[in-house]
N, C-alpha and C positions, 0 to 999 in steps of 0.2 A: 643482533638488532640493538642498535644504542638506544632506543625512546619506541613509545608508544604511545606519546602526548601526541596528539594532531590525528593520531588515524580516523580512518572513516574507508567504509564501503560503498560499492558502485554497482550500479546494474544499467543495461543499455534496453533500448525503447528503437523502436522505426523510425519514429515522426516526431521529432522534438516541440515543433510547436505544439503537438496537442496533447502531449504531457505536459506541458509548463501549463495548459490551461485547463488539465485536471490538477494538477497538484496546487494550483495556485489559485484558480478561481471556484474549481466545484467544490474541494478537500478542503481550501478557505490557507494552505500553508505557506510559508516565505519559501520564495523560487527568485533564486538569480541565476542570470546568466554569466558564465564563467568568462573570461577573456578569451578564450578557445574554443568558444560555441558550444560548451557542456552548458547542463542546468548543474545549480549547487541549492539544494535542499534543505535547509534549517531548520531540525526540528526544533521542539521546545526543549530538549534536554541539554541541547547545546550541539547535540552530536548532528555533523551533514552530510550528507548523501552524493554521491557524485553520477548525474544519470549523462547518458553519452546516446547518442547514436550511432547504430552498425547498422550499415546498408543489408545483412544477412541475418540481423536478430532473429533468434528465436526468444518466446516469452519461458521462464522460467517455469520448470515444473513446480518448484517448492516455492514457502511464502519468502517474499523477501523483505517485508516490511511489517510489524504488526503494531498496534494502536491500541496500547491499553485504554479498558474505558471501565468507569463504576458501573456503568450501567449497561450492559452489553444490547439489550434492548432498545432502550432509549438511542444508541448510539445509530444502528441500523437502519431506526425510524428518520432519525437524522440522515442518513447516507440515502437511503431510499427517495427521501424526498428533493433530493439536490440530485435526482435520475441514476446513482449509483445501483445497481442492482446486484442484490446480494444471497440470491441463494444461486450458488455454485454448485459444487460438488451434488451430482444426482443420485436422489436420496437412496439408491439401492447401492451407490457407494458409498454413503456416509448419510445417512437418515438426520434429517434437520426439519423444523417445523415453518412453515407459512412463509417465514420471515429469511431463512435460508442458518435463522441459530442453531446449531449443532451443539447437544444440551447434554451433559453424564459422561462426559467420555473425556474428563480433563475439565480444564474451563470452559466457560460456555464462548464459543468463540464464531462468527459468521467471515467467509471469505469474500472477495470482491479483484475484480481486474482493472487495472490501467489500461488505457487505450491501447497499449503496447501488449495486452494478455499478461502481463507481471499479478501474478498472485500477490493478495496484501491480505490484513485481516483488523478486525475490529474483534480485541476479548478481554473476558472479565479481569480487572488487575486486580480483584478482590481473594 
């Protein structure tokens, strides 16, 4: 491998247009459309996302995205109210309170799904 300047990861979706309008309208994040009808993802780090559609997707078992936040709370109440719904995992697999935060067992971290079932998460960077 000559370089690792440039890289970035990808994961694929069913329905392109209604990830570009979670990740761009409800998630509030910069979404372009690639020259080859991919979306390309920007986060704030700098690093981008490359999302594709496959007429055969399946949604990822694992996370494929997570979102450090101070406030792991604050952040949920934020996702919850822009219709994100965040408790996942059912609590006899993973015990989480009201809000779907999963609280002792590492950081305090809440999962959530893309329209495409992709696991993402929102958790404490503290």
């Amino acid at each position: 491998m000559s370089t690792t300047t440039g890289a970035f990861s990808g994961f694929s979706v069913d329905d392109i247009d209604a990830v570009r309008t979670f990740y761009g309208e409800t998630l509030g994040l910069t979404v372009s459309t690639h020259e080859m009808g991919f979306l390309e993802l920007q986060l704030g780090s700098g690093a981008k996302i490359l999302i594709y559609s496959k007429p055969n997707h399946t949604p990822a078992s694992f996370t494929i995205l997570n979102f450090p936040a101070a406030d792991v709370e604050a952040a949920v109440d934020d996702l919850n109210a822009r219709g994100v719904m965040t408790k996942i995992p059912a609590d006899d697999q993973l015990p989480s309170d009201s809000k779907g935060i999963v609280r002792g067992n590492g950081p305090d971290i809440a999962w959530f799904l893309d329209p495409a079932g992709n696991v993402l998460s929102v958790l404490n960077s503290r």
